[in-house]
LUMLUMDREN-2810 file (N, C-alpha, C; in Angstrom, 1 decimal):
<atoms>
<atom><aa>X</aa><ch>A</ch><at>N</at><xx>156.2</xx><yy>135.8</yy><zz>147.8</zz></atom>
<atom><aa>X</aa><ch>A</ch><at>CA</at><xx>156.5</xx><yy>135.8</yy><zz>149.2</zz></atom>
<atom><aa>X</aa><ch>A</ch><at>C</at><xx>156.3</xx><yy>137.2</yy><zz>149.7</zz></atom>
<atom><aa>X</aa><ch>A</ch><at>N</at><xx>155.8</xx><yy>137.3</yy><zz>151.0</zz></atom>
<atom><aa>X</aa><ch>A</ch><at>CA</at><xx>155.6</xx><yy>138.7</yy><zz>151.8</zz></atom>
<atom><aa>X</aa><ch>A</ch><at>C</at><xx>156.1</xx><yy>138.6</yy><zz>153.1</zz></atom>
<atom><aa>X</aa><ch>A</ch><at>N</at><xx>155.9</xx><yy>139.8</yy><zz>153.6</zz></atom>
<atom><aa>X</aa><ch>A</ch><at>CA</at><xx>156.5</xx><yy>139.8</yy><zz>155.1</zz></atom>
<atom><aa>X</aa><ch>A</ch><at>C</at><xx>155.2</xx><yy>139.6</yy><zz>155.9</zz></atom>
<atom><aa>X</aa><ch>A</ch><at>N</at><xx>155.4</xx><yy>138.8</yy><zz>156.9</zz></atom>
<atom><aa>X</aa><ch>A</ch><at>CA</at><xx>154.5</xx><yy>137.9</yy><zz>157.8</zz></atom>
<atom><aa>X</aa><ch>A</ch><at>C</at><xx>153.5</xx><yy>139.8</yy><zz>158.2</zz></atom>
<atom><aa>X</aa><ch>A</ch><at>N</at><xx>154.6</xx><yy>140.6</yy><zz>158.3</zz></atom>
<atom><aa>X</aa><ch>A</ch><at>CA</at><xx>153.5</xx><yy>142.0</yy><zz>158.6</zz></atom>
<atom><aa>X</aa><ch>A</ch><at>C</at><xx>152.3</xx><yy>142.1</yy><zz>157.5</zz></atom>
<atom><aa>X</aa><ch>A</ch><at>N</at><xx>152.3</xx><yy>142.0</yy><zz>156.4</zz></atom>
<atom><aa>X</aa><ch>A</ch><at>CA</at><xx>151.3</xx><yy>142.3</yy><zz>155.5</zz></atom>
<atom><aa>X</aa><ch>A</ch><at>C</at><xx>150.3</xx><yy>141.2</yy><zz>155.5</zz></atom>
<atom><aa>X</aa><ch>A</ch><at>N</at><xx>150.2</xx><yy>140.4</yy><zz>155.9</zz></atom>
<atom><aa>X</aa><ch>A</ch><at>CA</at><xx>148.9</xx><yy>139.3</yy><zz>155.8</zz></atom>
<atom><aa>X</aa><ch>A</ch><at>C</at><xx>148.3</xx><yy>140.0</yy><zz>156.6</zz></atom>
<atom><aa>X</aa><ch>A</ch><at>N</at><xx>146.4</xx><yy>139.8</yy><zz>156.3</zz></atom>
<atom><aa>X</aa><ch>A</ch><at>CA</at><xx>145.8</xx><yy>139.9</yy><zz>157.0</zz></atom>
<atom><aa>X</aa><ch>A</ch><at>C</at><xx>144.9</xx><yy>138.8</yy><zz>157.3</zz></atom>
<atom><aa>X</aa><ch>A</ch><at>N</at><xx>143.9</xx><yy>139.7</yy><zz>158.6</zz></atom>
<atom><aa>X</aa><ch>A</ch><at>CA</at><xx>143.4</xx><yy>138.7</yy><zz>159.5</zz></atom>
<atom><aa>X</aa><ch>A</ch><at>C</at><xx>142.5</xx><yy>137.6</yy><zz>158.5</zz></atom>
<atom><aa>X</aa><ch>A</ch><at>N</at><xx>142.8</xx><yy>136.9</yy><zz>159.7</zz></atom>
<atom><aa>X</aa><ch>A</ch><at>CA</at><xx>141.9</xx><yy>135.6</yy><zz>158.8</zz></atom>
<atom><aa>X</aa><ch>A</ch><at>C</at><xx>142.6</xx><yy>134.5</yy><zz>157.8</zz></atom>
<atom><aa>X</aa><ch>A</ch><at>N</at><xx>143.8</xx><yy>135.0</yy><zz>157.2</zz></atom>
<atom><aa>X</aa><ch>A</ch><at>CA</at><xx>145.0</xx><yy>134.2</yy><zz>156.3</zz></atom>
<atom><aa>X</aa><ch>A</ch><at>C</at><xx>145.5</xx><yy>133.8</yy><zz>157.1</zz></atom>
<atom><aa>X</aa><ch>A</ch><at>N</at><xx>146.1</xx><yy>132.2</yy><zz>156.6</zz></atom>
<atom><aa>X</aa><ch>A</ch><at>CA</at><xx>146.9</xx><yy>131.8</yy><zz>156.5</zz></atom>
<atom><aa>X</aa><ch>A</ch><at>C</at><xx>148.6</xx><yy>131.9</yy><zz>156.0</zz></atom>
<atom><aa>X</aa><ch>A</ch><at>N</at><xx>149.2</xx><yy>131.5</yy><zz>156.1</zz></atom>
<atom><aa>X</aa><ch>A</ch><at>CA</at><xx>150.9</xx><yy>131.4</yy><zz>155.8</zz></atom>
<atom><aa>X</aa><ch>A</ch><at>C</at><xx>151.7</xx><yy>131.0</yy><zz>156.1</zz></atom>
<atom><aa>X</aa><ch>A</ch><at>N</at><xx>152.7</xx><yy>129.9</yy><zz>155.2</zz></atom>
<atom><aa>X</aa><ch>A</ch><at>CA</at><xx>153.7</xx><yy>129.1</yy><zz>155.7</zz></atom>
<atom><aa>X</aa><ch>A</ch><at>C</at><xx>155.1</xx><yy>130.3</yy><zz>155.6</zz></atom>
<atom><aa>X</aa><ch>A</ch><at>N</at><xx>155.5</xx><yy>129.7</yy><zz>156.8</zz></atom>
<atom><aa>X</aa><ch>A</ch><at>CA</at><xx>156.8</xx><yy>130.6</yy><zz>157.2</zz></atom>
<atom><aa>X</aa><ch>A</ch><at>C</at><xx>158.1</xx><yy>130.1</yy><zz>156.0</zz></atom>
<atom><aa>X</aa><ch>A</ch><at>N</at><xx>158.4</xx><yy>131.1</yy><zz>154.9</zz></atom>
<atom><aa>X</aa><ch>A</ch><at>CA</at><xx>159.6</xx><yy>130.6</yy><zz>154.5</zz></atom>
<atom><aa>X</aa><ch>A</ch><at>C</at><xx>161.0</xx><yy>130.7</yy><zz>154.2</zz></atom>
<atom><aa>X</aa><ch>A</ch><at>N</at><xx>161.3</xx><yy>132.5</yy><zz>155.1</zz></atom>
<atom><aa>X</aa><ch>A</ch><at>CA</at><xx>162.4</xx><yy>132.5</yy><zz>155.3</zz></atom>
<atom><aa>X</aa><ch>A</ch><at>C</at><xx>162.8</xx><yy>133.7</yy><zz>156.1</zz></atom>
<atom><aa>X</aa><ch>A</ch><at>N</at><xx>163.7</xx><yy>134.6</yy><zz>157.2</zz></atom>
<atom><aa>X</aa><ch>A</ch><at>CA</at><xx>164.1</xx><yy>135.3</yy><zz>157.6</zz></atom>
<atom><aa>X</aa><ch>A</ch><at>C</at><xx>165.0</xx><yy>135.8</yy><zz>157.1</zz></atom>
<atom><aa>X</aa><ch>A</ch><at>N</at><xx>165.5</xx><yy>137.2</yy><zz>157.3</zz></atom>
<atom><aa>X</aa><ch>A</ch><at>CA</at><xx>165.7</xx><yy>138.2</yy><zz>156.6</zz></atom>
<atom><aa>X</aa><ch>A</ch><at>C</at><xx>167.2</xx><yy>138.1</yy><zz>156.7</zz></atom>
<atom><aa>X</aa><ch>A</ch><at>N</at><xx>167.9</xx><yy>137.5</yy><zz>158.2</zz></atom>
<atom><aa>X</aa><ch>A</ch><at>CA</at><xx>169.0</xx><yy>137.2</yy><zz>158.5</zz></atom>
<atom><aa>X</aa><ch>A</ch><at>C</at><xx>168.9</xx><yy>135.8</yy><zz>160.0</zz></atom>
<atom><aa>X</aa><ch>A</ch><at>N</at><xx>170.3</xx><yy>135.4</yy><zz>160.3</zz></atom>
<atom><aa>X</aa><ch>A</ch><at>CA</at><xx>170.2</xx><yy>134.2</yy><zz>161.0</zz></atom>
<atom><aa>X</aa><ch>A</ch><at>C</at><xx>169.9</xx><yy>134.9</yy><zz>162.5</zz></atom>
<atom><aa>X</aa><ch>A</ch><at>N</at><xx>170.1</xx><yy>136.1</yy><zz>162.9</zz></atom>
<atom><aa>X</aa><ch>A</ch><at>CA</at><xx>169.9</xx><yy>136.1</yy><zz>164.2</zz></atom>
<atom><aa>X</aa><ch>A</ch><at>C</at><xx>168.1</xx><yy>136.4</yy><zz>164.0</zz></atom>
<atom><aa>X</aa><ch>A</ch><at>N</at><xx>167.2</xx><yy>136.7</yy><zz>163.1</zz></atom>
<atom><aa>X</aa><ch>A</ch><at>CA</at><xx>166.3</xx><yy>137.3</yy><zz>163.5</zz></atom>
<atom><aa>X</aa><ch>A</ch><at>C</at><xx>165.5</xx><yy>136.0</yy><zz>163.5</zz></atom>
<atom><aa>X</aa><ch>A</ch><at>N</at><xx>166.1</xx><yy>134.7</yy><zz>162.7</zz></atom>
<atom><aa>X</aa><ch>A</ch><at>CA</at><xx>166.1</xx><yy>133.4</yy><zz>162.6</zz></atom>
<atom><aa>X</aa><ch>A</ch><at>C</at><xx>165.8</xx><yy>132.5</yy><zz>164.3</zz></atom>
<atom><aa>X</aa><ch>A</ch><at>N</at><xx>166.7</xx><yy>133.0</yy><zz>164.9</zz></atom>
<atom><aa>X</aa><ch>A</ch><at>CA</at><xx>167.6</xx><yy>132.6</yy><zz>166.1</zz></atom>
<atom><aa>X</aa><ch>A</ch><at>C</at><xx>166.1</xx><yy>133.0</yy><zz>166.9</zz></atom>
<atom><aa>X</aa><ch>A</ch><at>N</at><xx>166.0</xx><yy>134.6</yy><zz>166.8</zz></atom>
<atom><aa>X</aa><ch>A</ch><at>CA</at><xx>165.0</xx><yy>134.9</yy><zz>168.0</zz></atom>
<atom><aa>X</aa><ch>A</ch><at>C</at><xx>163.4</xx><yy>134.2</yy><zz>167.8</zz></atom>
<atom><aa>X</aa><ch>A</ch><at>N</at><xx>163.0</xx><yy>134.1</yy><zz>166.2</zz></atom>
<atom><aa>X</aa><ch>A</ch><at>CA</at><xx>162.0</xx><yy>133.8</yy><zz>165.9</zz></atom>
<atom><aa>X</aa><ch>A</ch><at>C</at><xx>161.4</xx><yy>132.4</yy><zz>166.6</zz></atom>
<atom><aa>X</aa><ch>A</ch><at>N</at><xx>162.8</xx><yy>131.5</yy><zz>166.1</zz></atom>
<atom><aa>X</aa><ch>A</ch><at>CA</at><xx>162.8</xx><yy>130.1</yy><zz>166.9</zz></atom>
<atom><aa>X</aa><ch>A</ch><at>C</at><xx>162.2</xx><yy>130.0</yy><zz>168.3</zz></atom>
<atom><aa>X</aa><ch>A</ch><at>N</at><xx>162.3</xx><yy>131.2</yy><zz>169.5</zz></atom>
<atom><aa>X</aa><ch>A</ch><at>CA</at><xx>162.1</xx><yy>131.2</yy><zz>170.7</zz></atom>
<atom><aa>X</aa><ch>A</ch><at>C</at><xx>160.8</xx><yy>131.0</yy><zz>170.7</zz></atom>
<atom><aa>X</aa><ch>A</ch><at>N</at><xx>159.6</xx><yy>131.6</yy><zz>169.6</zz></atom>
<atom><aa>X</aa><ch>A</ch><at>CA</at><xx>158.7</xx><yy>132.0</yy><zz>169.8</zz></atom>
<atom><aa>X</aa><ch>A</ch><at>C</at><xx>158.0</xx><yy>130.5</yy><zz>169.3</zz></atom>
<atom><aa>X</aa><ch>A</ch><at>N</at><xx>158.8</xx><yy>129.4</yy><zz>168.4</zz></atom>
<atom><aa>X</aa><ch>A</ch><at>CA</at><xx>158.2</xx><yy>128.6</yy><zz>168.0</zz></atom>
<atom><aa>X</aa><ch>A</ch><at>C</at><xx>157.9</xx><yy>128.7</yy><zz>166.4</zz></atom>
<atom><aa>X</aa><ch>A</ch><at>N</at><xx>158.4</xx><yy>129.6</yy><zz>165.9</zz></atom>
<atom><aa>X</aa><ch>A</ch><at>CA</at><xx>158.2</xx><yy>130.4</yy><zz>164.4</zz></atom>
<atom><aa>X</aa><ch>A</ch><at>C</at><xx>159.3</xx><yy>129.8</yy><zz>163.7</zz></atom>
<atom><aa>X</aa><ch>A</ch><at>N</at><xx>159.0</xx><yy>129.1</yy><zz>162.7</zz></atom>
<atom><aa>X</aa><ch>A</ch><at>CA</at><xx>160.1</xx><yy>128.2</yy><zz>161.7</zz></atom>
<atom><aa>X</aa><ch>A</ch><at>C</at><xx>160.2</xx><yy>127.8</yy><zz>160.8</zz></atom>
<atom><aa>X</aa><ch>A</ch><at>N</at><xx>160.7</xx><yy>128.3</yy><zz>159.8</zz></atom>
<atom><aa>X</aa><ch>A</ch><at>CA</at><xx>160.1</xx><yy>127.5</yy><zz>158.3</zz></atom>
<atom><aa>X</aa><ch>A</ch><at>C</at><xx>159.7</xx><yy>125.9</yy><zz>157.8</zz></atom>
<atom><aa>X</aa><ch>A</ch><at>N</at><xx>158.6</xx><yy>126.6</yy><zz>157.4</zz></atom>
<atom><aa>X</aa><ch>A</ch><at>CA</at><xx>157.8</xx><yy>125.3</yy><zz>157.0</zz></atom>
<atom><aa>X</aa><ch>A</ch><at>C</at><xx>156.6</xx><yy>125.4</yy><zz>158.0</zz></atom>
<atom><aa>X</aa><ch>A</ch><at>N</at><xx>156.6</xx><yy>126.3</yy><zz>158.7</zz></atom>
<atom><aa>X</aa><ch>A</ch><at>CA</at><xx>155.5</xx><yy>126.5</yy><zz>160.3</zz></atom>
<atom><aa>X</aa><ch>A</ch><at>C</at><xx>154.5</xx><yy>127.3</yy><zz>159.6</zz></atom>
<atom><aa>X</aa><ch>A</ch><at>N</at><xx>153.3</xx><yy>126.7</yy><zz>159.2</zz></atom>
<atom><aa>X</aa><ch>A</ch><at>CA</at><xx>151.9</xx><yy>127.3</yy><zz>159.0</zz></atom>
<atom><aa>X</aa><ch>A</ch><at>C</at><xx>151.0</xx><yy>128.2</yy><zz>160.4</zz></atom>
<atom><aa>X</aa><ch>A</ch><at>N</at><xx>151.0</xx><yy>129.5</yy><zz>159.9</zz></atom>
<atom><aa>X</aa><ch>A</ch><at>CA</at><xx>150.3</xx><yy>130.2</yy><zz>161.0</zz></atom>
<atom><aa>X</aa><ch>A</ch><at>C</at><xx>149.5</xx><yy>131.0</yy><zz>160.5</zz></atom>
<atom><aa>X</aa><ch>A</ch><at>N</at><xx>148.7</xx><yy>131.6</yy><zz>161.1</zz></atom>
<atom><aa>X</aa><ch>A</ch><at>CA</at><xx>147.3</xx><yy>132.5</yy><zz>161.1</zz></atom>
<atom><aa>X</aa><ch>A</ch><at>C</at><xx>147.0</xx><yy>133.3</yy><zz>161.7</zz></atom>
<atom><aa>X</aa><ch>A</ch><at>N</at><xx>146.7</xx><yy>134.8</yy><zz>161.5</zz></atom>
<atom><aa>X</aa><ch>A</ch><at>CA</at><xx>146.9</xx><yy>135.7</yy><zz>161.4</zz></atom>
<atom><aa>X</aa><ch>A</ch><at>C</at><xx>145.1</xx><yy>135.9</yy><zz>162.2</zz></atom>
<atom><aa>X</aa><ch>A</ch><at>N</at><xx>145.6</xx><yy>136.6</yy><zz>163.6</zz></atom>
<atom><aa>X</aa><ch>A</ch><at>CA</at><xx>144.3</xx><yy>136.5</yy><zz>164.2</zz></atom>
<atom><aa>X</aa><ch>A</ch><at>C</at><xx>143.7</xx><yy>137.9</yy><zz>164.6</zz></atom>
<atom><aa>X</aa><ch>A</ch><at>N</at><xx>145.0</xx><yy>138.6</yy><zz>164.6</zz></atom>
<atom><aa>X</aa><ch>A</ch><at>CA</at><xx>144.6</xx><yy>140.0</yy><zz>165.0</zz></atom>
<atom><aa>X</aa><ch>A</ch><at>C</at><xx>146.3</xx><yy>140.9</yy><zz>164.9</zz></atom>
<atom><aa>X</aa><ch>A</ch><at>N</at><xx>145.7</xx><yy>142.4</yy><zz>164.5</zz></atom>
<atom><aa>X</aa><ch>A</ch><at>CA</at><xx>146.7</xx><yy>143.3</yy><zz>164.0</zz></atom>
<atom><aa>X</aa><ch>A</ch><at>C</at><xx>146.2</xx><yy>144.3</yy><zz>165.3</zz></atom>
<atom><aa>X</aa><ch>A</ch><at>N</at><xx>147.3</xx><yy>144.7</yy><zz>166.4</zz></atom>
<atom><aa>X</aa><ch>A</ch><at>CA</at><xx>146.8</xx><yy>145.6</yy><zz>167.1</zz></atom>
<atom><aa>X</aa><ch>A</ch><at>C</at><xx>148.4</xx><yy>146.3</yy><zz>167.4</zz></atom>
<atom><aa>X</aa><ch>A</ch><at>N</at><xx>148.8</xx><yy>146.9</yy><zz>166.3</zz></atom>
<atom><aa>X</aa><ch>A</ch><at>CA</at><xx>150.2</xx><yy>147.0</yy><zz>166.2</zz></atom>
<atom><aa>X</aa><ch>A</ch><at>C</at><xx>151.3</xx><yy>145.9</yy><zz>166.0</zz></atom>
<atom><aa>X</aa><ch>A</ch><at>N</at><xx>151.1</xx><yy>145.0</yy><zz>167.6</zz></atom>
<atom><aa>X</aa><ch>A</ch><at>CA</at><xx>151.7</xx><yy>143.8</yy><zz>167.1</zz></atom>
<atom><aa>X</aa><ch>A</ch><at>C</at><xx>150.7</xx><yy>142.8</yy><zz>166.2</zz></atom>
<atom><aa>X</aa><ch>A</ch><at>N</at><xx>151.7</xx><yy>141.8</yy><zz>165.3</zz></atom>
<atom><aa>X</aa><ch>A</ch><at>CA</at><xx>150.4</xx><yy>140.5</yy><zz>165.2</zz></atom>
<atom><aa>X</aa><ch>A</ch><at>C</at><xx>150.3</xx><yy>139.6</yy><zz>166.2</zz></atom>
<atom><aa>X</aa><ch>A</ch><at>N</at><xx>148.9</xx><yy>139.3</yy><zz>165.9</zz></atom>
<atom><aa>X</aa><ch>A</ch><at>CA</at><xx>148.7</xx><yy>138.2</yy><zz>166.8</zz></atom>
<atom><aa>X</aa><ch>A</ch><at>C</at><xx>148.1</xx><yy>136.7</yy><zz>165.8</zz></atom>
<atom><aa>X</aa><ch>A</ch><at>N</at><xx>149.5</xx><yy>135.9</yy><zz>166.3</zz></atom>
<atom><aa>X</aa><ch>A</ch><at>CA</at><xx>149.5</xx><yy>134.6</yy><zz>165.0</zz></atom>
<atom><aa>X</aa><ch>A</ch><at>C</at><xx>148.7</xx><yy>133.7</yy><zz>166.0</zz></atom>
<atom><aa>X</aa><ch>A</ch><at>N</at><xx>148.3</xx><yy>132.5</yy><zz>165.4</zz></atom>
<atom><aa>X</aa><ch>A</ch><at>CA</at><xx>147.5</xx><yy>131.6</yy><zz>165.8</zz></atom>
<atom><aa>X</aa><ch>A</ch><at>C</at><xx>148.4</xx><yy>130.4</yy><zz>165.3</zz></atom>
<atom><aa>X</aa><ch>A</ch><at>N</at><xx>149.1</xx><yy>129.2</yy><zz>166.1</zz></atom>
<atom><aa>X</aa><ch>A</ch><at>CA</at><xx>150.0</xx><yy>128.2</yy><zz>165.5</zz></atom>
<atom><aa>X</aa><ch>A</ch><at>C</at><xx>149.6</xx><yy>127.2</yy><zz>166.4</zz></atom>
<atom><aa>X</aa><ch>A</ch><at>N</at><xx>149.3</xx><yy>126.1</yy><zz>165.6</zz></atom>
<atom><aa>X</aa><ch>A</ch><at>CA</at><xx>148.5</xx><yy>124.8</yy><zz>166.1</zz></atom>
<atom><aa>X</aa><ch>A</ch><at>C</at><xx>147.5</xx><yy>125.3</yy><zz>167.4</zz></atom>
<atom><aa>X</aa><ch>A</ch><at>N</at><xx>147.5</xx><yy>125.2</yy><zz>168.9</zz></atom>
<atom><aa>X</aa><ch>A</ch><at>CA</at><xx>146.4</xx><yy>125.9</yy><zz>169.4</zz></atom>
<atom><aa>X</aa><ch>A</ch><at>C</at><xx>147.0</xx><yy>126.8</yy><zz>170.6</zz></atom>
<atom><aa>X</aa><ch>A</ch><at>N</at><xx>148.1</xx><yy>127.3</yy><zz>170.1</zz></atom>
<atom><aa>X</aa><ch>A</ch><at>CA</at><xx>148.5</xx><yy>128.4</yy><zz>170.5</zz></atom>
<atom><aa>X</aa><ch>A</ch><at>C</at><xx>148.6</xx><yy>129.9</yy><zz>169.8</zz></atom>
<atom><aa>X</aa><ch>A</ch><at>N</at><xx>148.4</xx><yy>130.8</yy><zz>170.7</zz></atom>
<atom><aa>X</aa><ch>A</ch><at>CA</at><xx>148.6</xx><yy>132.1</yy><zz>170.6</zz></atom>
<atom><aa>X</aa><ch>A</ch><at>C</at><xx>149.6</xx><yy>133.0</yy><zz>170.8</zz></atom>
<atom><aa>X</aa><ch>A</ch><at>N</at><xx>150.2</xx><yy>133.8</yy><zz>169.7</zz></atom>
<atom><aa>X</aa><ch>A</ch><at>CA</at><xx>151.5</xx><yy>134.6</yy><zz>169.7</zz></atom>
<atom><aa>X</aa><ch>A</ch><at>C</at><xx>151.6</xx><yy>135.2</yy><zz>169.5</zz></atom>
<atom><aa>X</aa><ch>A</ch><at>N</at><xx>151.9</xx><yy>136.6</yy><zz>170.3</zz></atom>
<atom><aa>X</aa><ch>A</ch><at>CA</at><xx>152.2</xx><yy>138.1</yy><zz>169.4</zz></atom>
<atom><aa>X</aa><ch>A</ch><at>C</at><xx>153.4</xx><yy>138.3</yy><zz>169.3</zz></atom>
<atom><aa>X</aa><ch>A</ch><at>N</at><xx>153.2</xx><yy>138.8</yy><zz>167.7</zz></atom>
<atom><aa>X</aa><ch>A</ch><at>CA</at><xx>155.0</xx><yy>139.0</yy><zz>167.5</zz></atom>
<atom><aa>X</aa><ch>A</ch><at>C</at><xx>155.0</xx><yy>140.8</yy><zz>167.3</zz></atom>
<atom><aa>X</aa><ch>A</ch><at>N</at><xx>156.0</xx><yy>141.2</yy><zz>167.8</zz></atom>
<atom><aa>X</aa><ch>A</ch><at>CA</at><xx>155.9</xx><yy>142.9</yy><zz>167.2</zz></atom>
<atom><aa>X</aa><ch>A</ch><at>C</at><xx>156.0</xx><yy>143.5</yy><zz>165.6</zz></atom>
<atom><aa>X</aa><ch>A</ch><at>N</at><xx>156.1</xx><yy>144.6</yy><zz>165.3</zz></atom>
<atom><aa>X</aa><ch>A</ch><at>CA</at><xx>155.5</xx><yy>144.6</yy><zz>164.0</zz></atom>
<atom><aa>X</aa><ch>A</ch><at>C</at><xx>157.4</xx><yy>144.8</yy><zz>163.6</zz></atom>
<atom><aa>X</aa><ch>A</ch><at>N</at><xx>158.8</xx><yy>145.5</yy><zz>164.0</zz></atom>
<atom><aa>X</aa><ch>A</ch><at>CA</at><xx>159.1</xx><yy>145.1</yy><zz>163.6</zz></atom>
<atom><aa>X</aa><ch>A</ch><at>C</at><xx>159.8</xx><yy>144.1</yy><zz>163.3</zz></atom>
<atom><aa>X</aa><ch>A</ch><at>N</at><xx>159.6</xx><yy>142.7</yy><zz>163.8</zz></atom>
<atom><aa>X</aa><ch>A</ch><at>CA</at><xx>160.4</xx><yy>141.7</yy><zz>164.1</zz></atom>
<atom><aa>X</aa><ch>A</ch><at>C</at><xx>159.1</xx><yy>140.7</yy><zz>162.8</zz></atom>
<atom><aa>X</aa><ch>A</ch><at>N</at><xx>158.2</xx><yy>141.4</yy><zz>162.5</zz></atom>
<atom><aa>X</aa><ch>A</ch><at>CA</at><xx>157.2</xx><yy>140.8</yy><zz>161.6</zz></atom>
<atom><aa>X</aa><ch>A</ch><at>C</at><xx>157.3</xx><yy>140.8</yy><zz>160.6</zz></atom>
<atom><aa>X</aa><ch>A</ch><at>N</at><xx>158.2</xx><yy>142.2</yy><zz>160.3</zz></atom>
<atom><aa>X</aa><ch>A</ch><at>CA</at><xx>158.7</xx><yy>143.0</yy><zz>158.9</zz></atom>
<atom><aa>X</aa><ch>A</ch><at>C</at><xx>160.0</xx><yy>142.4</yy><zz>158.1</zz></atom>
<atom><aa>X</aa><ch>A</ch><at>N</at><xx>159.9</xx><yy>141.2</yy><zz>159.2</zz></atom>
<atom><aa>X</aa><ch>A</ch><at>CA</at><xx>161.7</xx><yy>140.3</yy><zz>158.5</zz></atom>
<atom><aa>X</aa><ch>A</ch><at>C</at><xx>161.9</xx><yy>139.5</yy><zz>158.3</zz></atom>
<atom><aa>X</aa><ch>A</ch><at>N</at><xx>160.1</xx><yy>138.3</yy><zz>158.7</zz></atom>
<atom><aa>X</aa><ch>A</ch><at>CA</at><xx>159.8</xx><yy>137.2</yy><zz>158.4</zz></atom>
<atom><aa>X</aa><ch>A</ch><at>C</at><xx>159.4</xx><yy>137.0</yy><zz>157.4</zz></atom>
<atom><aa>X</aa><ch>A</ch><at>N</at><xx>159.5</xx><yy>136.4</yy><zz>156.2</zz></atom>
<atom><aa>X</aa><ch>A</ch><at>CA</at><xx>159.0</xx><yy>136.1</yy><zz>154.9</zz></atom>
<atom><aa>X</aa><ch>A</ch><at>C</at><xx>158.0</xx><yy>134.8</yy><zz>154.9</zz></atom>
<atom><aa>X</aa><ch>A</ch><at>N</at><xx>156.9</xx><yy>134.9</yy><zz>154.5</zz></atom>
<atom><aa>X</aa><ch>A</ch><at>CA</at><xx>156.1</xx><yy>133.9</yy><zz>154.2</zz></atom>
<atom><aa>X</aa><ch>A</ch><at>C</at><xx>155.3</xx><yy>133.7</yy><zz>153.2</zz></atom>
<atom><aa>X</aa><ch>A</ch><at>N</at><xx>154.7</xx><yy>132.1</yy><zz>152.9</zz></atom>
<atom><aa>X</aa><ch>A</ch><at>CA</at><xx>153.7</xx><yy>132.6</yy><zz>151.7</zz></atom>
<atom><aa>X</aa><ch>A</ch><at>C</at><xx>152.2</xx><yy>132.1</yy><zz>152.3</zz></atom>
<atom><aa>X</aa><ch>A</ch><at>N</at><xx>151.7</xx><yy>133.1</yy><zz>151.7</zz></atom>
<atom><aa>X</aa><ch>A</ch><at>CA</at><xx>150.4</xx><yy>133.0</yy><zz>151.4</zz></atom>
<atom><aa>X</aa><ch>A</ch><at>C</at><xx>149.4</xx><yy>131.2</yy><zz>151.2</zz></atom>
<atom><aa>X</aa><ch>A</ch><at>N</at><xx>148.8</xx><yy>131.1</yy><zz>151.8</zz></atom>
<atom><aa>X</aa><ch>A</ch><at>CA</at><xx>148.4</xx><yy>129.5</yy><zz>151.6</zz></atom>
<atom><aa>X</aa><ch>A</ch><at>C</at><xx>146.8</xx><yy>129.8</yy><zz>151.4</zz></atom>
</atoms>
C-alpha cells in the first residue's frame, strides 16, 4: 500500500484506506472511496485522478493521506 501521492502518471490504483475519518469525510466530497479504482493523469503539484469519465484534482497534501494499491 502507498499514498495516492506517489503513483505515477499513467497507473492505476484502488483506493484502500485514509489516514483518519475526517480526511475520509472530505475525500467522499470528491467522490474518492474505498474500493474506488482511479488513474493518475497528471502531477502538476496537485494530482490529477481520472475516475470512471471524470476528472479530479486532489492537492498534494490531502493526497499524502490516501492509501491505495497499486493495480
Amino acid at each position: 500500500m502507498v499514498a495516492l501521492y506517489e503513483i505515477e502518471i499513467g497507473q492505476e490504483a484502488e483506493v484502500q484506506s485514509f489516514l483518519n475519518s475526517d480526511i475520509k469525510c472530505y475525500s467522499v466530497r470528491f467522490g474518492i472511496e474505498e474500493g474506488q479504482v482511479v488513474k493518475c493523469i497528471a502531477k502538476l503539484g496537485a494530482i490529477v485522478l481520472q475516475k470512471n469519465n471524470q476528472e479530479i484534482a486532489i492537492g498534494k497534501n490531502l493526497c499524502k493521506e490516501i492509501y491505495v494499491r497499486l493495480i
